[in-house]
Structures are given as C-alpha cells and as structure tokens.
C-alpha positions as CSV (number, residue, x, y, z in Angstrom):
1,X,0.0,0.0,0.0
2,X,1.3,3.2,-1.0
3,X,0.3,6.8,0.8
4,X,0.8,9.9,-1.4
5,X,1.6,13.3,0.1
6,X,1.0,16.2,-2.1
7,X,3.4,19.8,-2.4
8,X,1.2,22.1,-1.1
9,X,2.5,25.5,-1.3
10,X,-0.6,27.0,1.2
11,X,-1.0,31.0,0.6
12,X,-2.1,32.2,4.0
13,X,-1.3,35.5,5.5
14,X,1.7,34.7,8.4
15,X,2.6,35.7,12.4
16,X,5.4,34.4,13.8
17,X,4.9,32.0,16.8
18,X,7.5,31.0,19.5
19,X,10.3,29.1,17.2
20,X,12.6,26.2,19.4
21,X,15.6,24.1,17.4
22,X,15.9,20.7,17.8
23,X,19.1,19.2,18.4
24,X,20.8,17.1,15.5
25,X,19.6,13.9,17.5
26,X,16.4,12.3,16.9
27,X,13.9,13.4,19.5
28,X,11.0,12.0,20.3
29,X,8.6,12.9,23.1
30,X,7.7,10.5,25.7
31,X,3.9,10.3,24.7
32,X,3.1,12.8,21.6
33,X,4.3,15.3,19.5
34,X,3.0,18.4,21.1
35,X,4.6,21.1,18.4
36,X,5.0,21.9,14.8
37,X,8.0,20.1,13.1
38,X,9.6,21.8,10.4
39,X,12.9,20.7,8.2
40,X,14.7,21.7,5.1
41,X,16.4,19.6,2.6
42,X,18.6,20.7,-0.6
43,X,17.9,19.0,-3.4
44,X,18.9,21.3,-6.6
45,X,22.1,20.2,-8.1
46,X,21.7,24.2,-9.2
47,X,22.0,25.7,-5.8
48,X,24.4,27.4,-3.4
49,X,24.7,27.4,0.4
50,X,20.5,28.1,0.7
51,X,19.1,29.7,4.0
52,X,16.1,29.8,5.6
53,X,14.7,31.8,7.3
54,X,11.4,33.4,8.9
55,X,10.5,36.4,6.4
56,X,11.9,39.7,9.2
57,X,13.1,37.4,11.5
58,X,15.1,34.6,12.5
59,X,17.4,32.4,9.6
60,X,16.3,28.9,11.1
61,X,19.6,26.8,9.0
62,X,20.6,26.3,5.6
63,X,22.0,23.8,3.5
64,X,24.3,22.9,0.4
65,X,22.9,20.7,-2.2
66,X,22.3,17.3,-1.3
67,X,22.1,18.2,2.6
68,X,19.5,19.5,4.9
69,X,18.9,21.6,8.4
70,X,18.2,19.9,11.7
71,X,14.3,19.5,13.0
72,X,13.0,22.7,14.0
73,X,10.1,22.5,17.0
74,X,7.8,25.0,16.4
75,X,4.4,26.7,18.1
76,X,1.5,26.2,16.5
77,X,-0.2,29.3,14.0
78,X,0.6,31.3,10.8
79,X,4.2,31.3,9.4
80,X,5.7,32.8,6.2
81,X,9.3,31.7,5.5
82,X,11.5,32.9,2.4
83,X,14.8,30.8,1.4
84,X,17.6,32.4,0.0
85,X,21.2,32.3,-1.1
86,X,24.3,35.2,-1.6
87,X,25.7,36.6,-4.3
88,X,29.4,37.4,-5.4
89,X,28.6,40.9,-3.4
90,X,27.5,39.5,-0.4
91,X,23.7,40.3,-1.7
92,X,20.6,38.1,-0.6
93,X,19.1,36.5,-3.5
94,X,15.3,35.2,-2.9
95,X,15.1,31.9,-4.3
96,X,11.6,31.3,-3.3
97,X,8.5,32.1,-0.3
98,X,6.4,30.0,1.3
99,X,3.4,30.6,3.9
100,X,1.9,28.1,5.7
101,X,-0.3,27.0,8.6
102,X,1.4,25.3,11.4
103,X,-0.6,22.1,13.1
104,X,0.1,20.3,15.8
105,X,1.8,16.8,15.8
106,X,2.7,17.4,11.8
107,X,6.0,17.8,9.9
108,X,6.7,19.7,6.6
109,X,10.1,18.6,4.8
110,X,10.5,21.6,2.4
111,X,12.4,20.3,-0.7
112,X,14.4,22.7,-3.1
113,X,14.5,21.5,-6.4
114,X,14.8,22.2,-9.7
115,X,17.6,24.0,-12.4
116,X,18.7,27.3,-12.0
117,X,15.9,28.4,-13.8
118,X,13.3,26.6,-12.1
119,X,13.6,26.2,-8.5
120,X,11.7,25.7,-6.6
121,X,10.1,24.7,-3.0
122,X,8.1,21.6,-2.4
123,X,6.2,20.8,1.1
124,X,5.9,17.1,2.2
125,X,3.7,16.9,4.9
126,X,3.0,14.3,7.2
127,X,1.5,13.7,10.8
128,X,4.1,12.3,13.0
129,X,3.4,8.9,15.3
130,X,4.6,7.4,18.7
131,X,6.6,4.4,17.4
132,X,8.6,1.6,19.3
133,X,11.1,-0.7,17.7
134,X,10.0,0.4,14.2
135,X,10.0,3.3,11.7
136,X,8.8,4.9,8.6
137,X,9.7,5.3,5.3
138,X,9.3,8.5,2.9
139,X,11.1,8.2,-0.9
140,X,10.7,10.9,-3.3
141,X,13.0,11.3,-6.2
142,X,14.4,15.2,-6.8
143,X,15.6,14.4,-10.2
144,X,14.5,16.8,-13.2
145,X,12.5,15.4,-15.8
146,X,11.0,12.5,-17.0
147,X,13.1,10.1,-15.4
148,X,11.3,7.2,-13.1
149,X,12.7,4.6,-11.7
150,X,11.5,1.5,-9.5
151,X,12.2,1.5,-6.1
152,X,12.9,-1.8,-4.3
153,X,14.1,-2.5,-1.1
154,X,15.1,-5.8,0.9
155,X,16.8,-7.2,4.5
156,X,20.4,-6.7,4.2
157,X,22.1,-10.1,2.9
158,X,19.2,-11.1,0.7
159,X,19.2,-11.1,-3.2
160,X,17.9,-8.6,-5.5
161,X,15.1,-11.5,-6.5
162,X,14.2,-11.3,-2.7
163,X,13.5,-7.3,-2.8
164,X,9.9,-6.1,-2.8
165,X,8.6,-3.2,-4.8
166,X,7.6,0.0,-2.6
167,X,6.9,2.6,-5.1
168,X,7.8,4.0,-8.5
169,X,9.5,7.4,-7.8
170,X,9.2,10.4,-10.5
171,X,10.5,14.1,-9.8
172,X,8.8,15.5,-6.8
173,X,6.9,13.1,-6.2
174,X,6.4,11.8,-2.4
175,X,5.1,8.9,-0.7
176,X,5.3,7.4,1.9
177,X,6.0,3.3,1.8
178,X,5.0,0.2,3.4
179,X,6.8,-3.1,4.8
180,X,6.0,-6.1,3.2
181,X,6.6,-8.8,6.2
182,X,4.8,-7.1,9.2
183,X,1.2,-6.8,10.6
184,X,1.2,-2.7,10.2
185,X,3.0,-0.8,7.4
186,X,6.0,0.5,9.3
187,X,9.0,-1.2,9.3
188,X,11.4,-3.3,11.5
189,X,14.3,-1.5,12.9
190,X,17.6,-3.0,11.2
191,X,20.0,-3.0,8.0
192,X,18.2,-2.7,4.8
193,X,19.6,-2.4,1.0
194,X,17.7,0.0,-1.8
195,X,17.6,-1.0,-5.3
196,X,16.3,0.9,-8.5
197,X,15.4,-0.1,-11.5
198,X,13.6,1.4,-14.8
199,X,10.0,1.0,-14.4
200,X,8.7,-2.3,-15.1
201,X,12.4,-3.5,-15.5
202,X,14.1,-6.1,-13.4
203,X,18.0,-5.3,-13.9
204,X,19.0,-2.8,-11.0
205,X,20.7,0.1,-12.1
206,X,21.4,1.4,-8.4
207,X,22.0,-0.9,-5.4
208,X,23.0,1.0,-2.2
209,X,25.1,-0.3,0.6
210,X,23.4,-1.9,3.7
211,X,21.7,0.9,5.6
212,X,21.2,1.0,9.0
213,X,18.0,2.2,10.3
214,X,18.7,2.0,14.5
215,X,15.9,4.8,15.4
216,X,12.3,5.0,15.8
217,X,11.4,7.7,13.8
218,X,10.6,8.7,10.3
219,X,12.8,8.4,7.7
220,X,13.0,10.1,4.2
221,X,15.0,9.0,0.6
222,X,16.0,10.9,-1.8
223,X,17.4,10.0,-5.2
224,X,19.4,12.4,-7.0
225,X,22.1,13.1,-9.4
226,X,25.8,14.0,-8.3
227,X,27.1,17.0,-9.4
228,X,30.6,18.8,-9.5
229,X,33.4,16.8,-10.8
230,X,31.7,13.2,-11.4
231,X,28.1,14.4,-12.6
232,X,25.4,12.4,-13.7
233,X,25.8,9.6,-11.4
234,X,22.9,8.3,-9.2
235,X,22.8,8.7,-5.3
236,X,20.6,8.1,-2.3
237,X,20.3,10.2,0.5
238,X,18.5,9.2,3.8
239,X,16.9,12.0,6.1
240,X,16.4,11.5,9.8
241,X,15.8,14.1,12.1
242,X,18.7,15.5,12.2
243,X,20.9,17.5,9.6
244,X,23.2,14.5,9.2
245,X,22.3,13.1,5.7
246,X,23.9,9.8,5.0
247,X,25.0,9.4,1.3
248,X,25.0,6.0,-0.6
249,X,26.4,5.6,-3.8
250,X,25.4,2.9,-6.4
251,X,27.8,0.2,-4.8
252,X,28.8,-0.6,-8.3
253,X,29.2,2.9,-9.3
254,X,33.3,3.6,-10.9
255,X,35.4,6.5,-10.0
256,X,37.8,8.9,-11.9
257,X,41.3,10.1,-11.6
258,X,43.4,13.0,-13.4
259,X,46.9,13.7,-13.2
260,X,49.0,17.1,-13.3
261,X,52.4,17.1,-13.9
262,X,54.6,19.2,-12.2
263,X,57.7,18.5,-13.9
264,X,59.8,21.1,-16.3
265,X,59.6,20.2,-20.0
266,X,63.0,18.5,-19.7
267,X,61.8,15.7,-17.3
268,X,59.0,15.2,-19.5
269,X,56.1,13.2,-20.0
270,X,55.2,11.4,-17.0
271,X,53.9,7.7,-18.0
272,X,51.9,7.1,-15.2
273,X,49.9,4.0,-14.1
274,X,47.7,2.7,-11.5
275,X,47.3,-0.9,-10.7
276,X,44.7,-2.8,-8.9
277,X,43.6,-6.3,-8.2
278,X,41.7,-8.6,-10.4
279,X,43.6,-7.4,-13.4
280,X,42.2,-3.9,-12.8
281,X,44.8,-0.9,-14.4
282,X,44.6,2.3,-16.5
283,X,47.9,3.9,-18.5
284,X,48.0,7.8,-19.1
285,X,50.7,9.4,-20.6
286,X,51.0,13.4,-19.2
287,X,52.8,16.3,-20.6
288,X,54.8,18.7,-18.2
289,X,52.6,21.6,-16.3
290,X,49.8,19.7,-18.4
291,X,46.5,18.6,-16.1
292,X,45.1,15.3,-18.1
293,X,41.3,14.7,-18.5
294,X,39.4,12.6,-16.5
295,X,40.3,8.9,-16.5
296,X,37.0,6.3,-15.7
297,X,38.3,3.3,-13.1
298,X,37.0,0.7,-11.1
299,X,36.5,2.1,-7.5
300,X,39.1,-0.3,-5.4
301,X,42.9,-0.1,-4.3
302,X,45.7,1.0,-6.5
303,X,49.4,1.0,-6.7
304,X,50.4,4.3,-8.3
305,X,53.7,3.9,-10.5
306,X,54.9,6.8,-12.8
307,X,58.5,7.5,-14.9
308,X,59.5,10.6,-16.2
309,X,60.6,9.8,-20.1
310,X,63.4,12.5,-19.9
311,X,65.4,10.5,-16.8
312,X,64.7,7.2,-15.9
313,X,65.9,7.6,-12.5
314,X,62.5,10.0,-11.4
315,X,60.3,7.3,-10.7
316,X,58.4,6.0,-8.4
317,X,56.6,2.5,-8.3
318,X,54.9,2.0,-4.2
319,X,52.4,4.8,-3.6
320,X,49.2,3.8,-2.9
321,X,45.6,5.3,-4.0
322,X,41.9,3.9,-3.1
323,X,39.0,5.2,-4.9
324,X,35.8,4.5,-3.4
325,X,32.3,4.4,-5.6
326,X,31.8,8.0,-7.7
327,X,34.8,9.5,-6.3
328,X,36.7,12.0,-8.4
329,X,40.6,12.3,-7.2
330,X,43.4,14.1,-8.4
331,X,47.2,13.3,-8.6
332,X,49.8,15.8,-8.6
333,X,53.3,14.4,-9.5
334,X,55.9,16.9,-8.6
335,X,60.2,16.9,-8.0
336,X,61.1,16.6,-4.2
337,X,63.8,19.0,-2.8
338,X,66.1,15.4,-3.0
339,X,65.3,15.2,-7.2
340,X,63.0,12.4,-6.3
341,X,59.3,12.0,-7.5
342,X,56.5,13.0,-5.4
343,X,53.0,12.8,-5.4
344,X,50.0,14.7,-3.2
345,X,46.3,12.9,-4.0
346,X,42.9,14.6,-3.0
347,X,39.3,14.2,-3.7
348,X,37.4,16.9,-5.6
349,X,34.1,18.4,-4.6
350,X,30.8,16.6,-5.8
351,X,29.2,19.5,-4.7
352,X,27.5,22.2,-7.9
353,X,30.3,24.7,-9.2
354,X,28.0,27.5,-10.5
355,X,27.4,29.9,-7.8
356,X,29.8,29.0,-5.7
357,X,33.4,27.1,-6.3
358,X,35.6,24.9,-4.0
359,X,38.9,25.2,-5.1
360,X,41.8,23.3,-4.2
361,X,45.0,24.6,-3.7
362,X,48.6,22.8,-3.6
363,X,51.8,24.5,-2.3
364,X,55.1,23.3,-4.3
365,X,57.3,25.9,-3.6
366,X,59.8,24.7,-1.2
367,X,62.2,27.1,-0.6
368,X,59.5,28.4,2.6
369,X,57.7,26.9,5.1
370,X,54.1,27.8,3.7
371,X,52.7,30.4,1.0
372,X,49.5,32.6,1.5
373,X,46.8,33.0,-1.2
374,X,44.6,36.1,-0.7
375,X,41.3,36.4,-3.6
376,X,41.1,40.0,-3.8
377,X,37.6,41.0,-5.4
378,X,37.2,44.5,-7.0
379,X,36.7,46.6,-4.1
380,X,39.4,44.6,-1.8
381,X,42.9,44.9,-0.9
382,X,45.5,42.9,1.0
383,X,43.9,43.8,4.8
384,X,40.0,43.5,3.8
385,X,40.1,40.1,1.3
386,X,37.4,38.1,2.4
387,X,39.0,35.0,1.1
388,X,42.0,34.0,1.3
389,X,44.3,30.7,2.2
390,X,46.8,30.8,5.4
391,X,50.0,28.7,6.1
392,X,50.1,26.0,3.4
393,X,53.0,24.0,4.1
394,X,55.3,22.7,1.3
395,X,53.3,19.9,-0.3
396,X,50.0,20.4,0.8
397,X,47.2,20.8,-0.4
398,X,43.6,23.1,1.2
399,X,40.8,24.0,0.0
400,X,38.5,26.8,-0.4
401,X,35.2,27.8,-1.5
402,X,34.7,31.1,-3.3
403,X,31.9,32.7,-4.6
404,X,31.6,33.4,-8.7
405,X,33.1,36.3,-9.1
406,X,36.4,37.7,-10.5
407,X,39.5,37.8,-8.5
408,X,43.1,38.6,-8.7
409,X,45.0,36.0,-7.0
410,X,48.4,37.2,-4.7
411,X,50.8,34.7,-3.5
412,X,52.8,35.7,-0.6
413,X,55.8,34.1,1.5
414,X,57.5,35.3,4.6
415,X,61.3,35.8,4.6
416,X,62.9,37.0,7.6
417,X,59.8,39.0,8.8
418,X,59.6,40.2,5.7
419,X,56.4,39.5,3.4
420,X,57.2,38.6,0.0
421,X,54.8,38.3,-3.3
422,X,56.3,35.6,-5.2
423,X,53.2,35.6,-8.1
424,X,49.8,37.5,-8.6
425,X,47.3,37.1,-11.7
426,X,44.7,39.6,-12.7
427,X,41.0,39.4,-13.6
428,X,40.6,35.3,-12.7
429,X,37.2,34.4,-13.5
430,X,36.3,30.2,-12.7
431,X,34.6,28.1,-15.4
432,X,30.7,27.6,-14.5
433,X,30.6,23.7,-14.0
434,X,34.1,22.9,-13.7
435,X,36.1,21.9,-11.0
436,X,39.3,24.1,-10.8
437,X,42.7,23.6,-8.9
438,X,45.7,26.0,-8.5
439,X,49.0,24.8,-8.2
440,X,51.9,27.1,-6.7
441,X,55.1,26.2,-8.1
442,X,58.9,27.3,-9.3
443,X,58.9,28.9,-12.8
444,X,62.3,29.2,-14.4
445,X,60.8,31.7,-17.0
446,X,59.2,34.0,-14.0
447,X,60.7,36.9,-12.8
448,X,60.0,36.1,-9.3
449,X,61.0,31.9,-10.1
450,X,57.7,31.3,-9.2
451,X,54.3,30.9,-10.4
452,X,50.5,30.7,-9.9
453,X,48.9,27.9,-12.1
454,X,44.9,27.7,-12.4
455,X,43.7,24.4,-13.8
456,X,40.7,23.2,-14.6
C-alpha cells in the first residue's frame, strides 16, 4: 500500500509564533508530539549554500545541495518563511517564499529542487506517530525530468530476487512506503539495501550499501544526481531528524582520476599507471605543467607507478591510492627537494560549481615553510580580502570555497619577517561547472621563479 503526500504551497497571510531548534539527534517525546516540526532539505544540483529563514526574523539553518537543516520545534499558528542564497557581493538572492499554517503533531520537509531556472520549494507533509522498535519510510525522487525509476528495497544479505517493490518514484513526487513482512505498514528496525530499477524492468541500475535504520522515527530517501566533478551519477540520500544526511552511492558505481604534472619540460612526459587487483589498471601518458582529462576506473585499491621519459631515475613505483564508488581524485606528481618523484592525492568536490566554487590549492614551492593565497575582489585589498588561504605547508594541499566572481590572485611568503609576493594574476574568473585547482610552483621563466597555475 502506498500513501501519497501532495506539495502544497498554502497562501495564508503569516505571524510568527515561538520558534525552538531541535538538536541534530532524533527526539521523540515520551507520549506525543505536542509542536509543529519543520525541516529543510537541498535538493537542486543548481544551488548554493540556501538559507532559511522566517520572512523579518530569524534564519532557522541552511543547506548545500544534497544536505539538509536539523528539526525545527515550532508553536503552533501562521508562518511565512522565504529561502535564500548570496551573491558574489554579499547580496541576498530570494530563491523562493512560502506561507503556511502550522498544526500540531505534523511535519513539513520543504524540498528545493529544480535548475537554476526553475527552483523551486516543495512541502511534504506528514503527521508524526509514537513508534517503538519500528520506523517509517518516505522516498521521493528530486531528479529533473521525466526520469522514473523503480524502487525496491530488501533485509540486508538477501538477493535482489528477494527485494519487494515500494513505489515508483518520479520528480517531486512523495510517498510514503510500506513493509511487506509485518502486521502494520511500518518497518522493522535494522540493516536494509535499496535497489532501482527502470519502471517495469528487473535489472537494478542502483544498489546501495546496507543501511542502518537504528531509530524509531521517520525516515526520508532521496534520489538524485551528483554534481561537481563526477556528474550524472545516481545517489541516495537518507533524512532523519537530524541535519546529518547519509549518502550511498550505487555500490557498483566507478570512480575517476586525473593527473597534473609538475615536472619542467625536460623531465618530460610522465607515464603514469595505477594498478589494482583482479587485473584492474589504467595507462595515461601526461605532458609537463599539463592537467590530463578525466580517467573512468574501477573504485578499489591501487598502486600508483609513474616514470619521467626524460630520466629514468624519477620514478616512483609503491604509492598507494583507493577510490571508493563515484569518487573524483586528483594526482599531482611533482620533483622533491632530493630530485625524487613526489606525489599529493585529494578528492574533488561533488558539490555544484556555478554559484559557488571549492577550489583546491597545492603548495610546491619549497624554498619556505608555507605560502599565503589572498582572492582579492574589485573593491578589496591585502587587509580586507574576504577569502583567502593561510599557512600552506610545502606539499599540501587546502581547499577553499569562493563565490563566482572575478578575482586577482596574490601569492605571498614570509622571509625573515619580511612578506614577500612571489606571483599574482589579474581578472581570474572560474569556469561555470568545472572543477578548478591551482597549483603554486617554481617557474624558471618568471621573474620572481615562481608561479601561480589555475587548472581546470
């Protein structure tokens, strides 16, 4: 038996009522749920950072796509909330109202959706119950389009051909599901695994990892794409009360590598490989200061082996890598202050580069102990940067998310007290949907012998 919720979007004029935050722990009351419950979940692979907040009054949380805000106890009456994001000046930008009518012993999960030109907020609402040793189970889907899929679930450690249909999930779509091997509809608490497939099909084309649900209390799944630097992939996120939101990958999903190479022109290509078991390998060949494309791979453990072309003795043959399902890593392979080959890894975001960028930086200047990166913005200097990167040690790499904007870029060092600016680049403006990285290193053809490096 399936219950549908419909998105209500209820137009009713709104006065603030005494607010209270839940914790991020599951809270239930002893006997019932005396208050409004109210949560907030990002869904739009279009999105920033998007706040909530009580129109003239108090933000109540906010949330990057694919995450949400804790469970917010609320009075009962009117409210009107509006959910917005910033823009490269620091500017609010509405992204969309909503009023609604507050009821005791309900929860609304207010979904953000959509591409950047149609986002939007959906309300799932629900009356909460007293439950023991069992919970519910919401699934929606909060991918754009047309797309459906089958969703199937079974006990952890039973088949595919065991699983039981709950629903068929299409874009904003919400309903809530019922338990196939019990005398009500709500579940047993335990270790579960979600399948999808294409309606009427029998062939998964997702299978999650066991999950554990330990709490009596509702639960909510989400499907949705990943974005950033290994887009297009599906993934399931569960919703407790809480604003930890537990992400499962398709357990067969692969992963993706690319290399830079550090090396001068003279040491170069780099032939680099990566072995793993079960006859698993990939070969790239990389030019010197030259970022390769993405590489597709079998997520599992890898030996990482790579020869410079131009000296057989910069090599190196033992370092290890593991890629896990849908991660996106990058290599750099640079010369060590002995003439050896080094090499720094580091996952890239999954998270939408459009309004805002993460940006990882790595520090291969070794003459100092750590270079600073300041992002000054048109109206900025050296003292008032908003943004900027602190003590990055030799071989490092941080990271750093910046809103779109354009920037020059200063890179300082400290020399017996003495601040020096070893690079700077004018009028930097990051690629809409690409994942960027930014490389310090020595430059022979610089006037300072260094230089600032922005790959994408």
């Amino acid at each position: 038996m399936i219950k549908l919720f419909s998105k209500s979007l209820l137009c009713i004029a709104s006065s603030l009522f005494l607010l209270a935050c839940g914790s991020d722990k599951d809270k239930e009351e002893a006997t019932t749920y005396k208050q409004f419950y109210l949560q907030f979940y990002n869904g739009s692979p279009a999105s920033a950072l998007t706040y909530l907040r009580v129109v003239d009054g108090l933000t109540l949380g906010s949330a990057v796509y694919g995450d949400a805000t804790s469970l917010i106890n609320m009075e009962n009456g009117q409210l009107a909330l509006e959910f917005y994001r910033q823009d490269s000046d620091d500017k609010e930008v509405l992204v969309d109202e909503l009023q609604m009518t507050l009821n005791k012993s309900e929860k609304s999960l207010l979904v953000l959706s959509g591409g950047a030109a149609t986002q939007n907020i959906a309300e799932h609402r629900f009356k909460r119950e007293e439950l023991s040793s069992e919970f519910r189970l919401f699934a929606s889907s909060v991918i754009e389009g047309d797309s459906q899929f089958d969703l199937y679930m079974s006990e952890a450690g039973t088949p595919f051909s065991e699983a039981h249909k709950l629903t068929t999930l299409a874009y904003q779509e919400f309903s809530e599901t019922s338990y196939w091997g019990g005398p009500t509809d709500n579940f047993n608490l335990g270790n579960y695994v979600v399948y999808l497939t294409l309606p009427g099909q029998t062939e998964a084309v997702f299978q999650s990892a066991p999950i554990a649900f330990n709490f009596s209390t509702e639960y909510a799944i989400f499907i949705r794409a990943t974005a950033g630097a290994h887009s297009g992939n599906l993934e399931l996120d569960v919703v407790a009360n809480s604003s930890s939101v537990t992400t499962y990958p398709d357990i067969n999903e692969s992963a993706q590598y690319r290399i830079y190479n550090s090396l001068l022109s003279a040491s170069s290509p780099l032939h680099v490989s990566l072995e793993g078991s079960g006859g698993n390998s990939s070969e790239i060949e990389v030019q010197a200061k030259t970022l390769s494309s993405y590489v597709d791979i079998d997520f599992g453990s890898y030996r990482l082996s790579a020869q410079a072309m131009g000296d057989e003795n910069l090599s190196i043959n033992n370092h290890f890598v593991s890629l896990n399902q849908g991660d996106s890593k990058a290599l750099v392979l640079y010369q060590k202050t002995d003439n050896s080959l080094g090499s720094i890894s580091f996952n890239e975001s999954t998270l939408p580069q459009s309004f805002q960028y993460q940006i990882d930086i790595v520090n291969l200047v070794a003459e100092y102990s750590s270079v600073e990166l300041y992002f000054l913005r048109a109206d900025e200097t050296l003292d008032s940067a908003k943004y900027h990167i602190s003590a990055l040690s030799y071989a490092k790499s941080k990271s750093i998310t910046l809103p779109d904007d354009r920037y020059e870029i200063l890179a300082l060092v400290t020399s017996n007290d003495t601040k020096l600016l070893i690079d700077r680049i004018e009028q930097v403006e990051f690629i809409n949907a690409n994942n960027h990285i930014i490389v310090i290193e020595s430059e022979p053809t610089s006037v300072t012998d260094y230089k600032i490096r922005v790959l994408n």
